[in-house]
C-alpha positions, 0 to 999 in steps of 0.5 A: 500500500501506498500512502497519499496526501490528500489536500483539498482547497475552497474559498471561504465562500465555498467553505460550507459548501464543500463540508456539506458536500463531503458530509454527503458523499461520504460522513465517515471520512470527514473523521480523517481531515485536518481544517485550517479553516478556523484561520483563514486557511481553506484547505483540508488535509489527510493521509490515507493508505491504498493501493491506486491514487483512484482510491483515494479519489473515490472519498471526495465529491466529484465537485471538489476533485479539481480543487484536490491534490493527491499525491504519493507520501512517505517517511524517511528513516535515518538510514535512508537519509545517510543513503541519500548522502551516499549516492549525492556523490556518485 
């Protein structure tokens, strides 16, 4: 499985909207998004495991996935990091 961030935008006039739009489609996911909205950040953000970006795709309303990004995350571990290092010089 591959992890995804998912990063969705709305004006604060669409603000609103969009929640109830994702109320709608799917109410359990709204459990998953972080809203900077209380600071006049209108955006939400989540990271959600699958096997394909179309998964992820499948939770936000179809109004709302021209103003989402989904993209391809991970960690990096000490290890990969001093690996990273290595190779510069290669």
């Amino acid at each position: 499985m591959t992890r995804y961030l998912i990063e969705t935008h709305h004006t604060a006039e669409q603000c609103l909207a969009d929640l109830d739009a994702l109320l709608e489609h799917d109410p359990g996911f709204l459990d998953n998004l972080e809203w900077g909205c209380p600071a006049g950040v209108h955006m939400g953000w989540t990271v959600v495991e699958a096997s394909r970006p179309e998964e992820v795709s499948r939770h936000i309303p179809p109004g709302m996935r021209s103003r989402t990004r989904v993209l391809p995350v991970q960690r990096f571990t000490p290890e990969q990091i001093r690996a990273l290092h290595g190779m510069k010089g290669s």
